[in-house]
N, C-alpha and C positions, 0 to 999 in steps of 0.2 A: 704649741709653744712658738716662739721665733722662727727657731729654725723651720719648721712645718711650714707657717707662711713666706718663710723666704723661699723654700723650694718649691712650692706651688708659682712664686713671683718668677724665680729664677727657670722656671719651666717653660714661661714666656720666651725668655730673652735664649734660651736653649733654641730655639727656633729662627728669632730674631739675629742673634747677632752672627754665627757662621754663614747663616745666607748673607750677609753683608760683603761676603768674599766673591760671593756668585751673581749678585744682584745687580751691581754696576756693570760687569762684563753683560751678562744676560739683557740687561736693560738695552744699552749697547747695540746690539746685536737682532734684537726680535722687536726694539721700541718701546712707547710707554704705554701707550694705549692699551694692545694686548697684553702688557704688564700688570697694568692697571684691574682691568676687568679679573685677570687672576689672581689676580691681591684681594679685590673684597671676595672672590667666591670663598678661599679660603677662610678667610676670618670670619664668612657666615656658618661655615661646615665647621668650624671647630667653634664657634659659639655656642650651636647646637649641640655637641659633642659633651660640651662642658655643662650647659643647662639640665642634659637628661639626666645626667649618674649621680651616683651618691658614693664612687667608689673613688678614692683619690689616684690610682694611678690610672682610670680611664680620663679622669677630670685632668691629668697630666698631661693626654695626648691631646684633649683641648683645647690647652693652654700653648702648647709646640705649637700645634696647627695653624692658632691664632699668631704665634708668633712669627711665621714662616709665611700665613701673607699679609702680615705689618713690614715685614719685612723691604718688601718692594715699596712699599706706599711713598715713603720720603725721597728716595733717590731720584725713582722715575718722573714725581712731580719736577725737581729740580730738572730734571736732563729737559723735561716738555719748557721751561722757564729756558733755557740755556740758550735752544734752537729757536723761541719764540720770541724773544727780548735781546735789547743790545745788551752787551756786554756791562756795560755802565749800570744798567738795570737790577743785573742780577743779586747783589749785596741785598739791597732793598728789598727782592720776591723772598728770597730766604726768609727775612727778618720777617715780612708777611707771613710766610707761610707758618712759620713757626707762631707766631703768633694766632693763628687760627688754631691751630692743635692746642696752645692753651688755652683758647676759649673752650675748648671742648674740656681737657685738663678741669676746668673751673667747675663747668657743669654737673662733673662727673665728682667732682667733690662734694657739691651742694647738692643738687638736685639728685641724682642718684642716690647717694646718701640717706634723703628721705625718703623715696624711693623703696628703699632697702629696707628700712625702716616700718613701711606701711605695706610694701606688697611682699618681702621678702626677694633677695638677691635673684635667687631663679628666672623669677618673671620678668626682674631688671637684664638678664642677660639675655634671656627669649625675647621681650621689647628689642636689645641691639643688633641680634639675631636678623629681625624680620626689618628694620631700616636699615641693613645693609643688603636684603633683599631687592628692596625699593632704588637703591642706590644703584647695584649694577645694569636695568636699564638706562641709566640715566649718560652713565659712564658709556654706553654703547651706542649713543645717541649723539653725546655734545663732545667726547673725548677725539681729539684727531690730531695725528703727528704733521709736522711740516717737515719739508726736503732738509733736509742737513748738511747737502754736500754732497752727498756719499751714496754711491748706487747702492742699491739691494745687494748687486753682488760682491762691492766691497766690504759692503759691511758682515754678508756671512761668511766671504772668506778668510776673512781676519779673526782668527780662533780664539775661544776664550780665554784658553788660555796663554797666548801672545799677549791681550787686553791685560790680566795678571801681572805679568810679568814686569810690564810696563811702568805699573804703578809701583808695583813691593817695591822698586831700586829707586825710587823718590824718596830721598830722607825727610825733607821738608811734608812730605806728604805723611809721613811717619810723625815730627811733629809735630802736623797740625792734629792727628788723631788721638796722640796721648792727652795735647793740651785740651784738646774736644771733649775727653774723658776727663778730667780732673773739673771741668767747668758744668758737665754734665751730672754730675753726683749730685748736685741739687738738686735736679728732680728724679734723677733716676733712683738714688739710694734715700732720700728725704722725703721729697713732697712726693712722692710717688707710693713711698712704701713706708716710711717709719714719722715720715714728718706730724700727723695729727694724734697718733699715740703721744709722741714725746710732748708737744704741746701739750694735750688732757694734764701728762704727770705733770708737765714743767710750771703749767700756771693753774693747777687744781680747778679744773673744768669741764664741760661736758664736753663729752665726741661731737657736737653739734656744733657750738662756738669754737673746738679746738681746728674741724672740717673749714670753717669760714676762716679764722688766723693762716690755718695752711693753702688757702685760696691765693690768698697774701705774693706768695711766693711766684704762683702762674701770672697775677696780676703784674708784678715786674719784668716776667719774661714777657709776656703780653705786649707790656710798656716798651720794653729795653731791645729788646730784638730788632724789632723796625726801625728803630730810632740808631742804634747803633750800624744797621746796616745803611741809613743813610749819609750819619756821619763819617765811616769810613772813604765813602767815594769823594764825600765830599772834604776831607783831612787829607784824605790819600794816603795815609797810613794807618793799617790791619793790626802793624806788631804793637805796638806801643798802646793802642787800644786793649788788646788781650793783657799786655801787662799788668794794668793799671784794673781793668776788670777783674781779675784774678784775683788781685791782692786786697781789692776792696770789697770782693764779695767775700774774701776769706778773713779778713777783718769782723766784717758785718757777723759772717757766721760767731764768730769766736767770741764778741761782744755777748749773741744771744744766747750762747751756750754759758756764760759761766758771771754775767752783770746779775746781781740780782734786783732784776726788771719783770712785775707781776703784773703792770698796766698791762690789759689786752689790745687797745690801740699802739701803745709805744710797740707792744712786743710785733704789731702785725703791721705796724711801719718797717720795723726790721728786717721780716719776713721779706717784705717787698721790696728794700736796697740789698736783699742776698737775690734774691731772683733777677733782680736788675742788673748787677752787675755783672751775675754769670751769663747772664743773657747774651753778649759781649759770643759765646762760643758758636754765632752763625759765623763769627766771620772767618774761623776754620776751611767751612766749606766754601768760601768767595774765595780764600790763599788755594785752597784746594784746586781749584776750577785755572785760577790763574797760571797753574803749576805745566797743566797738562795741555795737548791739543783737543782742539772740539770734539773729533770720535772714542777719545778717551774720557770724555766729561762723565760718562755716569761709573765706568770704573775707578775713578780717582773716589769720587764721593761716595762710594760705597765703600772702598775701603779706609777711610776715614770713620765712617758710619758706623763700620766692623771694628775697628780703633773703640771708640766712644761706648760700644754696644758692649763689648766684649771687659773693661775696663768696669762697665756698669756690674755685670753677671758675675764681676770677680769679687767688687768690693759690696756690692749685697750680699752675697754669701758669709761675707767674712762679718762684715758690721749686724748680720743677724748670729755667729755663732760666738761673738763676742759679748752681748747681748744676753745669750743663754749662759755665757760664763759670768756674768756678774748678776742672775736676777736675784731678786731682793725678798724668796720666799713664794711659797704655794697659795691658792686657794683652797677651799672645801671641796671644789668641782676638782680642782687637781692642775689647776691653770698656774702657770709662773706670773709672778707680779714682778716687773720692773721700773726701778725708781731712778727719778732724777739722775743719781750718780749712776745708773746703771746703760742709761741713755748717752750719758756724756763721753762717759769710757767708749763706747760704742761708736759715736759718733767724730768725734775729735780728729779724725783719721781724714774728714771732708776737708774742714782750712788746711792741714798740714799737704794734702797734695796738691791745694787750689795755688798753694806757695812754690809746689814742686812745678805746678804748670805756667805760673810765672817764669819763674826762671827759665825755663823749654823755650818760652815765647822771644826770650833774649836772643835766641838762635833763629827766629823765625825771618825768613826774607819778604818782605812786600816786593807783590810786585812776581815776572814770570822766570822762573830758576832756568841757567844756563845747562843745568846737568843735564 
């Protein structure tokens, strides 16, 4: 049922998002590179982990595992952009980078999918498994930090948890991670996890074309990310970008959720002005960055990261037990079927805090805080 897949999803982000507390100080402190290379081992040891069982709570430590070293992946990349790039820069590598994870994002929709389809999930997880193999010498070879400033010995004297502290008393930083989280349920509660079901129900179609519509959505982060991190530097103002992204991606959403619109191109134009314009939530971690000093750059963004992660794992949970409270009847195998209205109820909760995270952003300061 729902909930089943949501706690196998949410198993993930069990891993994922409290390291996000530890990640930026750690990164911090020991670098990215070494961060790096123990970010894919982990996600190979628990790909494997998840590939061999057939038993859902060993398949659970899998899915931690996995999420414990995803966890490093994103911060450490940015801290190596921080100390490698001007300043001016950074907006822009964001918006790249993230935009590289949706091309992956895409692939893993389509191509996986049939994948799944032809060889069975297993072998699709053992294939990721063994190129994440390939990838840690790679990492051990081309990955190298540059000086930052800060001797070795400053930076292990400065305890992790001082790096902590530092941050949690930023309220702006605090802002920027809830508005991070309300722009991020696009993919984290949607296209991530419920978005190609609810299409199948919403325009009576195959998991195949519903996988390709739900593409839709990476394809604007894709778009919007990069593009928005360039417009920022060059508007010079962060806040008033998140606003207006907020409110148009929660628009967009609210439109597709309740117009009744059965074209499959109208509906996956749509798809891709809500991923658009939540895309708009790299510029969180540019306010982020601007917040702090240089040796505090990967603690700031990780606990933004932790913000967004942690905001994801709360309302997957709930939009999947919401979900089991309105399905629409059993199968013969014993499966719940959910319909349209059973999706909407469920979903509806996405625009109303994309609106809550507008508002947040009315508070947001461009620019580097006096606190």
């Amino acid at each position: 049922n729902a909930s089943g897949v949501g706690y196998l999803s949410t198993a993930y982000l069990l891993g994922y998002a409290p390291m996000q507390l530890w990640v930026g100080a750690l990164t911090d402190r020991f670098g990215s590179r070494l961060i790096l290379i123990s970010s894919l081992f982990f996600c190979v040891l628990g790909s494997f982990i998840f590939a061999v069982t057939s038993d859902i709570y060993i398949a659970t430590v899998g899915r931690v595992v996995i999420g414990l070293g995803s966890a490093f992946a994103f911060v450490a990349v940015l801290r190596l952009a921080s100390i490698w790039l001007e300043k001016k820069y950074f907006s822009f590598f964001v918006g790249l980078a993230t935009a590289l994870a949706m091309i992956g994002a895409m692939l893993g929709d389509i191509e996986m999918s049939r994948l799944v389809a032809h060889a069975g999930w297993r072998h699709v997880i053992y294939l990721s498994a063994y190129m994440g193999c390939l990838l840690i010498p790679l990492f051990i070879c081309f990955v190298h930090e540059k000086d930052s400033g800060l001797s070795d010995s400053q930076n292990r004297s400065r305890g992790i948890l001082v790096s902590l502290r530092a941050v949690w008393l930023k309220k702006q930083l605090w802002f920027c991670g809830l508005i991070g989280c309300s722009l991020f349920l696009s993919l984290s509660v949607f296209a991530d996890i419920w978005g190609i079901s609810f299409i199948e129900v919403r325009l009576h179609t195959s998991v195949i074309t519903a996988s390709h519509i739900n593409t839709s959505v990476y394809l604007g982060w894709l778009v919007g990310a990069p593009l928005f991190g360039w417009l920022s530097e060059y508007l010079q103002s962060r806040r008033l970008m998140l606003i207006w992204g907020a409110l148009l991606s929660a628009f967009t959403f609210l439109f597709a959720l309740f117009m009744p619109i059965y074209n499959i191109h109208v509906f996956s134009f749509l798809m891709f002005l809500f991923g658009f314009f939540a895309s708009v939530e790299i510029l969180c971690f540019a306010l982020a960055r601007d917040q702090v000093a240089i040796e505090y750059t990967a603690s700031a963004l990780g606990f933004v990261n932790f913000l967004i992660m942690l905001g994801g794992m709360i309302l997957l949970a709930a939009v999947s037990k919401c979900l089991d409270m309105f399905f629409d009847g059993v199968t013969a195998q014993g499966l719940r079927v959910y319909s349209e209205h059973s999706y909407v109820m469920a979903l509806i909760i996405i625009p109303v805090l994309l609106i809550v995270g507008a508002c947040l952003a009315y508070f947001v300061e461009d620019g580097v805080s006096d606190e």
